[in-house]
C-alpha positions in Angstrom: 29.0 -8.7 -34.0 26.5 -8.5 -30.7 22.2 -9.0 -31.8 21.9 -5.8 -30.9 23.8 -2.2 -30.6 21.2 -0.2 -28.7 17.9 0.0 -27.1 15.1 0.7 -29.0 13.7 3.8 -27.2 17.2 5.2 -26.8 17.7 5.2 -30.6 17.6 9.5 -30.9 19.0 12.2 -32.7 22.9 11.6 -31.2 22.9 8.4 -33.5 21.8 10.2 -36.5 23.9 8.8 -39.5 24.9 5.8 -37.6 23.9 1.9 -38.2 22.3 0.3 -35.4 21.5 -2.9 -34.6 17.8 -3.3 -32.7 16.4 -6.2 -31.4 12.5 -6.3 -30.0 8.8 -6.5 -30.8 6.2 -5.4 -33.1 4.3 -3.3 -31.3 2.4 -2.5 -34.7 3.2 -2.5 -38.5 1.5 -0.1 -41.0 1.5 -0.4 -44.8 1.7 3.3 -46.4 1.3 2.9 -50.6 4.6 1.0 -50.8 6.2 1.6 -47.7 5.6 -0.3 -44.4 6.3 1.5 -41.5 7.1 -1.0 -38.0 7.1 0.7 -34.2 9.8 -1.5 -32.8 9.1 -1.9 -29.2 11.8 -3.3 -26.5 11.8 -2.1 -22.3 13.4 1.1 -23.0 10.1 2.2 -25.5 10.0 2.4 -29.3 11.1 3.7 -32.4 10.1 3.6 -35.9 11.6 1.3 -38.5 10.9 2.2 -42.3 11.0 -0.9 -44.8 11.3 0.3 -48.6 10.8 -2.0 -51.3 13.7 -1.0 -52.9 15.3 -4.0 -50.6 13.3 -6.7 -52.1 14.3 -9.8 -49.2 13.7 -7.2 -46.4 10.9 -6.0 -47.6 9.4 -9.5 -48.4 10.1 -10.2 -44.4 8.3 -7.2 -43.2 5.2 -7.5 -45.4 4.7 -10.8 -43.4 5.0 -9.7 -39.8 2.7 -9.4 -37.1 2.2 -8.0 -33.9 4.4 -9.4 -31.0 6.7 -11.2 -33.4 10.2 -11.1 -32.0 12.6 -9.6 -34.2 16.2 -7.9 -35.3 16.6 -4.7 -37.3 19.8 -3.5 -38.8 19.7 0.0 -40.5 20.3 4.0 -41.0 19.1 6.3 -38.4 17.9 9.4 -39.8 15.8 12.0 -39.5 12.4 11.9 -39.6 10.5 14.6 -42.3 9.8 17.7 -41.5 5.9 17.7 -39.9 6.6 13.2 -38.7 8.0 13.5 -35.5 6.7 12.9 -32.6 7.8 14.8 -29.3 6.0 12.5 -26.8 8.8 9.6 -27.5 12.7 9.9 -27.0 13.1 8.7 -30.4 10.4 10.3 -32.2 12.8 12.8 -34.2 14.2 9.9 -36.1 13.2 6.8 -37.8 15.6 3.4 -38.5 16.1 2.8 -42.3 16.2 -0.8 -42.7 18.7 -2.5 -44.5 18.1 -5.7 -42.8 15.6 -8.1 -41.1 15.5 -11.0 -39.2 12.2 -12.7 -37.4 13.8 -14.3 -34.3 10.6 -15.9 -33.4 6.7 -14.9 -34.9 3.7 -14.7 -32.6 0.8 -16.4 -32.3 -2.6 -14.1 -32.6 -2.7 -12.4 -28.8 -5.7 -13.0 -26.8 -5.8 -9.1 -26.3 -4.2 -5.7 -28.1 -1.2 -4.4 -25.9 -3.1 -0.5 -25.9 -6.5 -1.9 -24.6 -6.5 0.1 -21.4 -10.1 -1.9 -20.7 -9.0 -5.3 -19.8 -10.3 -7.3 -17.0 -8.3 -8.3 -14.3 -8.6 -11.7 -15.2 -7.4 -11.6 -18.4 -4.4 -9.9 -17.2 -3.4 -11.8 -15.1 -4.0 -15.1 -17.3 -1.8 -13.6 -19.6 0.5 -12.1 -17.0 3.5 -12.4 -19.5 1.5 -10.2 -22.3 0.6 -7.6 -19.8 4.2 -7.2 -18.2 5.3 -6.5 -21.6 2.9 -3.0 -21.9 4.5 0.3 -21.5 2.7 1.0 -18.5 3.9 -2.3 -16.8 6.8 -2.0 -17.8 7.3 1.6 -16.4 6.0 0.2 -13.1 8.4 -2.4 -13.0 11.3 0.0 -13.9 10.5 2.1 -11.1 10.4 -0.7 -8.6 13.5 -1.4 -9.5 14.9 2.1 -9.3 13.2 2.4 -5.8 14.8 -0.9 -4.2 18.5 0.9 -6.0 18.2 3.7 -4.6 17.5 2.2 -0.6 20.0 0.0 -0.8 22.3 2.9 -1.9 20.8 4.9 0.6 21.2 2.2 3.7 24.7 1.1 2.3 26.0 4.8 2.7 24.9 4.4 6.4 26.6 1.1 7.3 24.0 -1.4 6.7 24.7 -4.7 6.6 22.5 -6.9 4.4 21.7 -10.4 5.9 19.6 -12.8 5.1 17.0 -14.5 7.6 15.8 -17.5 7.2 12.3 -18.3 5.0 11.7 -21.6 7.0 11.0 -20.7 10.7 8.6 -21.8 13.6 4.8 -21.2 13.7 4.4 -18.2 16.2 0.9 -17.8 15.0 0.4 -13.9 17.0 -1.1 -11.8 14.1 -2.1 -12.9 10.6 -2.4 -16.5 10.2 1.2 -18.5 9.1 1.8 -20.0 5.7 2.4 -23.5 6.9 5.2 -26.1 5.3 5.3 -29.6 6.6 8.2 -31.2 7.2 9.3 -34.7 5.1 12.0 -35.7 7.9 9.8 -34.9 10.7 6.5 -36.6 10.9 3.7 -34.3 12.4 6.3 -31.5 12.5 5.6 -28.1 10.7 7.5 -25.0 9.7 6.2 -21.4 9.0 6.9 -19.4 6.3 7.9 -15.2 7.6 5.7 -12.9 8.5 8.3 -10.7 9.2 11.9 -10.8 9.5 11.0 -9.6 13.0 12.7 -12.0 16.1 15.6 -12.7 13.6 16.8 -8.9 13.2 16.2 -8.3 16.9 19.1 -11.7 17.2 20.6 -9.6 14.8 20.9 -6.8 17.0 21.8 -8.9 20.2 24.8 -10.4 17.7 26.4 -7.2 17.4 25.9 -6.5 13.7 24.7 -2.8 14.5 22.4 -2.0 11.6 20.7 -4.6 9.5 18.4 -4.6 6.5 17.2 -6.7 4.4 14.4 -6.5 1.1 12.4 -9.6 1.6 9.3 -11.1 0.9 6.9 -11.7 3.9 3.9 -14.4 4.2 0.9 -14.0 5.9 -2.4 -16.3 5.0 -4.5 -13.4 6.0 -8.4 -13.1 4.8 -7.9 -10.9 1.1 -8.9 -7.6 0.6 -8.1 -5.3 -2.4 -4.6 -4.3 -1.7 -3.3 -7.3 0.0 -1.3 -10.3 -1.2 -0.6 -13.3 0.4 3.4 -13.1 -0.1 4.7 -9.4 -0.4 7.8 -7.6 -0.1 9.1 -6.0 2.9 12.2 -3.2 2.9 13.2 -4.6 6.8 15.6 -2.7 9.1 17.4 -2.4 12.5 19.7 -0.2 14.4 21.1 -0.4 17.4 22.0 1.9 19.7 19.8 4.7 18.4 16.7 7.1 19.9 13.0 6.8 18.6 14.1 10.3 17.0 17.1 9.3 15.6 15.8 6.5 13.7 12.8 8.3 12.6 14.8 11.1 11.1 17.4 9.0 9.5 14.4 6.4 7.6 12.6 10.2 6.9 16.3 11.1 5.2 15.9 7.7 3.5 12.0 8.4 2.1 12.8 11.6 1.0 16.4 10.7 -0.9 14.0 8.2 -2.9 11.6 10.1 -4.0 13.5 12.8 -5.1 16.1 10.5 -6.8 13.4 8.4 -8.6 11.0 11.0 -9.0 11.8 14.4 -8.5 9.7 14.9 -5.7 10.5 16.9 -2.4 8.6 15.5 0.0 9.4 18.6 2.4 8.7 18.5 6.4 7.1 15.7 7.8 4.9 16.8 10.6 4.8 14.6 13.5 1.2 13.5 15.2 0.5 11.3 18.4 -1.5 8.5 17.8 -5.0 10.2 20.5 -4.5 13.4 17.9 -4.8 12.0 14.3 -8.2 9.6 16.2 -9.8 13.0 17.4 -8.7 14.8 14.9 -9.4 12.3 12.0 -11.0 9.2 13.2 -7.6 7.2 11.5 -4.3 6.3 12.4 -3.3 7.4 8.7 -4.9 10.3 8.0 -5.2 11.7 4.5 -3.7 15.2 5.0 -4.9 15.8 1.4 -8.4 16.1 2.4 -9.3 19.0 4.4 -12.1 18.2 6.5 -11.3 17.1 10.1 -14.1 15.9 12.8 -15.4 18.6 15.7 -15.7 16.5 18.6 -19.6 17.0 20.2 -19.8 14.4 22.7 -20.0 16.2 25.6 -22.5 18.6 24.2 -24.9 15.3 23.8 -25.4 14.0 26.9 -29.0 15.5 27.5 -30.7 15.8 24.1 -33.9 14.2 23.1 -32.3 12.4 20.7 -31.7 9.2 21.8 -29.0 8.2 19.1 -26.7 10.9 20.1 -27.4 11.5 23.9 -27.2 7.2 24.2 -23.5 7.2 22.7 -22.7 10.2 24.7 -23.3 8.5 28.0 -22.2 4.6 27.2 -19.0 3.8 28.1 -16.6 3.8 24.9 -19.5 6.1 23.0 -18.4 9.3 20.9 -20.5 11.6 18.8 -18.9 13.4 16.4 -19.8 16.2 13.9 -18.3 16.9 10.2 -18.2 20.3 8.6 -18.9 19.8 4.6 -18.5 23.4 3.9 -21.0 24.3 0.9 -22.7 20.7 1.3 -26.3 22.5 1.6 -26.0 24.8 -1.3 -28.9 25.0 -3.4 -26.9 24.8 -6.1 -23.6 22.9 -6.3 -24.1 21.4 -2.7 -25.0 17.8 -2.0 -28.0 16.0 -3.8 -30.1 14.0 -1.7 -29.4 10.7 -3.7 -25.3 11.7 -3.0 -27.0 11.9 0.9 -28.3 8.5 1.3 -25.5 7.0 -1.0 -23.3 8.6 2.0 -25.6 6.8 4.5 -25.4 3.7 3.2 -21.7 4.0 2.5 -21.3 4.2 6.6 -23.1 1.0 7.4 -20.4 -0.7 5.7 -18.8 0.1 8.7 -20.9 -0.5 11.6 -22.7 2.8 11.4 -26.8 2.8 11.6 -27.3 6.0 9.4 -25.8 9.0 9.2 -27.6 12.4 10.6 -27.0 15.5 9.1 -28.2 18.9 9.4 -28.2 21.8 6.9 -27.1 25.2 7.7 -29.7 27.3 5.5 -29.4 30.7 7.4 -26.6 30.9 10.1 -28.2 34.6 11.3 -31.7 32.4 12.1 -30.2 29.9 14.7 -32.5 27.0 14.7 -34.8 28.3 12.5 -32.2 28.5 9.6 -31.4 24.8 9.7 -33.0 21.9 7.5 -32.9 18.8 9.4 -35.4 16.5 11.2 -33.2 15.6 14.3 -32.9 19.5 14.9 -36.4 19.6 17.4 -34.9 16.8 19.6 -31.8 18.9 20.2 -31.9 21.9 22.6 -30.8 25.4 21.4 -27.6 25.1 23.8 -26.6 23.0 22.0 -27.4 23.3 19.1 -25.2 26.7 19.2 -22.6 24.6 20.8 -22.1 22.5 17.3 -22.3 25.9 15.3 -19.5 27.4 17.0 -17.7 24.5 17.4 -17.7 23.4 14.0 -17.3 27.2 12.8 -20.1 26.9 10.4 -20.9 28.7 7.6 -24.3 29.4 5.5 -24.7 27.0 3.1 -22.7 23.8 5.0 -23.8 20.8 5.5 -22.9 18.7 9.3 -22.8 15.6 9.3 -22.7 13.4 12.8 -21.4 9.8 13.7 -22.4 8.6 17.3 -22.1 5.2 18.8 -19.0 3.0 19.8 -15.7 4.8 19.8 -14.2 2.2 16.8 -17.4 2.9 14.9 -17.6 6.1 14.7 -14.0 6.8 13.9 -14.1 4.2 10.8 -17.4 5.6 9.5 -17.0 9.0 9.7 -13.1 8.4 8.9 -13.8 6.8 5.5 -17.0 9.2 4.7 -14.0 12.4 5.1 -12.2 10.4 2.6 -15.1 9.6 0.6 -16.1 13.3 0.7 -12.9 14.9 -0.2 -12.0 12.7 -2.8 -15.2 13.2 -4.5 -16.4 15.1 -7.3 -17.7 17.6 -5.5 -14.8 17.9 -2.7 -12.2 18.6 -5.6 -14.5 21.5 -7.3 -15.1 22.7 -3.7 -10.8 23.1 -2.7 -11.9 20.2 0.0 -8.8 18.2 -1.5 -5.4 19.2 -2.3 -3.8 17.1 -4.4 0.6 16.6 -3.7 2.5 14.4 -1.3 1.1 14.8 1.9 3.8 12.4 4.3 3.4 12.3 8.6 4.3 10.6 11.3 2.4 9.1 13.3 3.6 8.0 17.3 2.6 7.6 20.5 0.9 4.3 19.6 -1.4 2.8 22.8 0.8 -0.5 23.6 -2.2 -2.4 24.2 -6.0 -2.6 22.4 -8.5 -4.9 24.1 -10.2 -7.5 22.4 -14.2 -7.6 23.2 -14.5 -11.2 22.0 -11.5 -12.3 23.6 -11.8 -10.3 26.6 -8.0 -9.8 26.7 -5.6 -7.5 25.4 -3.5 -7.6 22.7 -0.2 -5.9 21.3 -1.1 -3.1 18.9 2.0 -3.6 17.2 3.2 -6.9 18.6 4.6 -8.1 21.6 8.4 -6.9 21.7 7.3 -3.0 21.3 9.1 -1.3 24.0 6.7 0.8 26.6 7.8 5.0 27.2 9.8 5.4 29.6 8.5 5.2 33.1 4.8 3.5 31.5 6.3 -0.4 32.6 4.2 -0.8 35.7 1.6 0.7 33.9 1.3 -2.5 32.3 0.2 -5.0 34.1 -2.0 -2.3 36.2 -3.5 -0.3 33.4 -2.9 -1.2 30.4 -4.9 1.1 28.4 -2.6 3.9 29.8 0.4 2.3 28.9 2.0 4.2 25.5 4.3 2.8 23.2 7.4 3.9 21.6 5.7 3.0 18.0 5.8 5.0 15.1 4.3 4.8 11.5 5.5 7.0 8.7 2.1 7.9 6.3 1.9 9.3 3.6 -1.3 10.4 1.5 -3.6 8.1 3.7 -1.5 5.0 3.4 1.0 3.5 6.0 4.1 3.1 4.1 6.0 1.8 7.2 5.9 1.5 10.7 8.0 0.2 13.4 9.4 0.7 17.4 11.9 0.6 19.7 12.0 -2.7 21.0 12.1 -4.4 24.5 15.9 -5.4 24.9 15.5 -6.3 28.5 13.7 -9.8 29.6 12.4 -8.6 32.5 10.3 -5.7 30.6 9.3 -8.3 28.0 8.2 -10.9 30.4 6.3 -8.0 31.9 4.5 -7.6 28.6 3.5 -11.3 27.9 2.0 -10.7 32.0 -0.2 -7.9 30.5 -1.1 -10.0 27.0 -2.1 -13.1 29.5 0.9 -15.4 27.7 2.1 -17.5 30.4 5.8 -18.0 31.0 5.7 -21.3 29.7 4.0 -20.2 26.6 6.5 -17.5 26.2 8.9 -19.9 26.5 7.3 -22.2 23.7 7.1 -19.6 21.5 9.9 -17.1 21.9 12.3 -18.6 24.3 15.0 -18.5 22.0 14.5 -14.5 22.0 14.2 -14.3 25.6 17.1 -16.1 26.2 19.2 -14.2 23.5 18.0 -11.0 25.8 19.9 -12.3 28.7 23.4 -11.9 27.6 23.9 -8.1 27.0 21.4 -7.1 24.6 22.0 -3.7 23.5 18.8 -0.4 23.5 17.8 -1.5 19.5 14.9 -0.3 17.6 14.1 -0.1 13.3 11.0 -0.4 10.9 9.8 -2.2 7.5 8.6 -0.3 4.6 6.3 -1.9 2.5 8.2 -1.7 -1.2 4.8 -2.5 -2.9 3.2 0.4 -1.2 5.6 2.7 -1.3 5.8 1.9 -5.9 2.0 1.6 -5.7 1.8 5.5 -4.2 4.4 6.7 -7.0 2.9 5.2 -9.9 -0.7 6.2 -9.1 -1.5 2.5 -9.7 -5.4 1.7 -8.8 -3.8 -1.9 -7.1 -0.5 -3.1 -6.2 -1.1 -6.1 -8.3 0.2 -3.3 -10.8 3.8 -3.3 -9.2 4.3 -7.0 -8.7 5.3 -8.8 -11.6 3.4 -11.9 -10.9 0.7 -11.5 -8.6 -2.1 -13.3 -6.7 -5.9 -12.9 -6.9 -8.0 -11.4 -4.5 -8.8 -14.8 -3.8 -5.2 -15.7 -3.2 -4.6 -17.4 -6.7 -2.0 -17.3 -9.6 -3.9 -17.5 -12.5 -0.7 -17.8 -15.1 0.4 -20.6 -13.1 -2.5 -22.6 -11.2 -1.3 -22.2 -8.1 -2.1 -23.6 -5.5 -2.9 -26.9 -7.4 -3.7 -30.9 -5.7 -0.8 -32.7 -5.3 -0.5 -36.6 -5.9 -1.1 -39.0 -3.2 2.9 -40.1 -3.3 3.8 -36.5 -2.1 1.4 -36.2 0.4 2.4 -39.4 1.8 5.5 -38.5 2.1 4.9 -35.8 4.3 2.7 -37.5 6.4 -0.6 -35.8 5.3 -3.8 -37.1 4.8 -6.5 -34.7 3.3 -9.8 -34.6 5.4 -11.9 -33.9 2.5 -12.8 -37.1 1.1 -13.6 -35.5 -2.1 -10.4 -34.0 -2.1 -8.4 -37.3 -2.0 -10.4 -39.5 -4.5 -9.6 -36.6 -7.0 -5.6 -36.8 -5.9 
């Protein structure tokens, strides 16, 4: 007979009568007068085991178990009593009589209770194994692996081939920083681990395979933030022979079969935004349709005020002033405290902003003598009723303005409209409406220039093909040249993005003209794509999702360390593991390294 006849958390009321063989954990044991009661916990959830004395051995067993010891459990499913059941678990009308018990393996103490929702982040992921056996990680998990089903269902319906790409390619260092691996036969001689599957599908293409994808983990040695790993996992994919349209509505087909097959959810209609909208309108390129506060552009109205802040970004080159309705911000009661104010101001220099002016709309009737502000004198009434009208405002609201560089403005103000609607006080105000809120975002600038380099660079990457009829505009004004780049969104997050691509070398070398690579360093680094686009490449275009992203936004997780079974620090470490760790001196020799930190190599 097999260990085990059924799943723990699928143990229910069908069963009733039946003996069932259960193998899992103690999630906890309980000793009522007599009887011990143990919830038996496997991947599918738990169910209740009751151990009577009258079964002297068994109960023996049971009367010495722990939490986390490994077990088997043979016994009688019955019903629970009448007024014992519990409707928040699939097996909570019935409870496991058992005949018989077996410890498989006992536990050690555990550095931490499974139900502490309170844990650091350190101690989970020290104990990585404890923590991925919680519910809650589990669940996670579960639905990760659900998700990358139900793509690979989706994609395989549509006549997509899945191919591997090689992990072990050449440095083409044009974005994040490569993950580097030196090579043993090849002194001096390096490889790169993927950023993206990204010159290898385009070959794909060129080879004739039609439509590609792939779910593959990605590298990028990239400074850490919150929500970024070193090594993360890609859902990568290319058609040929397909419009921009065409391939957005079929990957829009694809979002929305997943969410609804793993969740339930109708996504519904996915409005479609250029790129110069969703900045104007929203200061982001992934706007938060959740939150409904959007920025009334006031530049133009600045250009001769006394106040030097506003009319100096109105009249420098790449300067925008902005303002932001907070309807019932000024309230006397239930608007904006003035500590929530300067909070708010300081939040903003976090990105570049010097402060944050504001002015408070106390009486609309009174014109400027109904506002509460001490920039209002250096403003002139025309405009003045220029922002009122513009902004449509209301007693009782609160403006806020951002004015300096273009990029500055539109990451302040952008995060403070999150900041805002997400807050307390935007939820109790109908600011934020909570649901799926997914876009599309297209029309992408080709090009953004670099200040410190003084060049321009690929605001996708290099192989992005231009719209139709923008190719000369690229090496003659690039700033005007627009891209046929899209990014799907959804609730403020990018969940993928991709293009059309070039699939002729003469508009890709005219590309590497306009990003200052010569041809000899487009030859270095990508010559084996440019020559592949020589012999009959055919019109080809896709997108990557991100796969963490896309479980991250389902599961309502606060990180997507959360979804990843064993991930890395912010500080790009694996604590279970010790990785990255020294290696010996015999290693490093062998692949021709020498460490430049003295201290480094005494302690090797």
């Amino acid at each position: 007979m097999s260990m085990r006849s059924h799943y723990c958390g699928l143990v229910t009321e069908a069963l009733l009568g039946q003996t069932v063989s259960l193998c899992g954990w103690v999630n906890r044991r309980r000793d009522h007068g007599g009887v011990i009661f143990v919830d038996l916990r496997d991947r599918e959830g738990y169910v209740q085991v009751v151990c009577d004395p009258d079964r002297a051995e068994m109960f023996k067993v049971s009367e010495g178990l722990r939490n986390e010891f490994c077990v088997q459990v043979k016994g009688l499913v019955r019903a629970r009593p009448e007024g014992t059941t519990n409707d928040s678990l699939k097996s909570g009308k019935v409870e496991v009589l058992c005949h018989e018990m077996i410890v498989l393996n006992p536990s050690v103490t555990p550095p931490f209770q499974l139900d502490d929702d309170n844990l650091s982040e350190t101690t989970r992921l020290t104990h990585r194994v404890l923590d991925l056996r919680r519910p809650y990680m589990q669940n996670n998990l579960m639905l990760r692996y659900r998700v990358s089903m139900e793509v690979r269902k989706f994609l395989d319906a549509n006549g997509f081939i899945d191919i591997e790409t090689p992990m072990l390619g050449k440095s083409t260092p044009e974005g994040a920083r490569d993950y580097l691996v030196p090579s043993r036969v090849h002194d001096g001689h390096f490889f790169a681990l993927p950023q993206s599957p990204q010159l290898f599908k385009q070959l794909l293409m060129v080879a004739g395979y039609d439509r590609y994808y792939q779910i593959t983990k990605c590298f990028r040695d990239e400074d850490l933030r919150a929500d970024r790993q070193p090594e993360f996992t890609q859902i990568d994919i290319e058609t040929s022979f397909l419009t921009e349209e065409e391939i957005r509505d079929m990957f829009q087909g694809m979002i929305k079969t997943v969410f609804k097959n793993t969740m339930s959810v109708d996504l519904g209609e996915f409005p479609v935004m250029a790129y110069s909208e969703a900045m104007q309108r929203y200061g982001s390129d992934k706007p938060d349709l959740r939150v409904k506060l959007e920025f009334t552009e006031v530049t133009d109205v600045m250009t001769d005020v006394d106040f030097k802040v506003f009319a100096g970004a109105a009249t420098m080159k790449g300067g925008r002033v902005v303002a932001l309705r907070v309807p019932g911000g000024a309230r006397e009661a239930g608007g904006l405290t003035r500590s929530e104010i300067d909070a708010y101001t300081e939040f903003v220099k976090i990105y570049g902003a010097k402060g944050l002016a504001y002015i408070k709309v106390n009486e609309l009737a009174k014109g400027r003598d109904g506002l509460q502000s001490p920039i209002v004198k250096n403003i002139h009434d025309k405009a003045i009723a220029e922002v009122l009208t513009r902004t449509g405002a209301q007693d009782g609201d609160l403006i806020f303005f951002g004015a300096d560089k273009v990029k500055i403005v539109n990451d302040a103000i952008g995060a403070l409209r999150i900041k805002i609607g997400h807050s307390e006080f935007g939820k109790k105000n109908g600011l934020f409406e909570a649901g799926w809120r997914p876009m599309w975002v297209v029309d992408f600038p080709m090009f953004e220039f670099d200040d410190e380099a003084q060049r321009y660079t690929a605001t996708h990457h290099p192989f992005t093909a231009p719209k139709d009829g923008h190719e000369d505009w690229m090496v003659n004004a690039p700033e005007k040249c627009i891209s046929k780049g899209y990014d799907m969104v959804l609730n403020g997050w990018e969940m993928g993005g991709g293009s059309v691509r070039i699939h002729r070398a003469d508009v890709q070398q005219k590309v590497f003209d306009a990003l200052k690579i010569t041809p000899e360093e487009a030859q270095d680094k990508f010559g084996f794509l440019l020559d592949a686009l020589q012999y009959g490449a055919p019109p080809h275009g896709g997108l990557a999702f991100g796969l963490d992203r896309i479980v991250t936004l389902m599961t309502g997780a606060e990180s997507i360390r959360d979804v990843i079974a064993f991930p890395k620090t912010q500080r790009a470490q694996d604590l279970l593991t010790q990785a990255p760790s020294m290696v010996d001196e015999k290693q490093l020799r062998e692949l021709h390294i020498k460490l430049r930190n003295v201290d480094l190599q005494k302690a090797t």
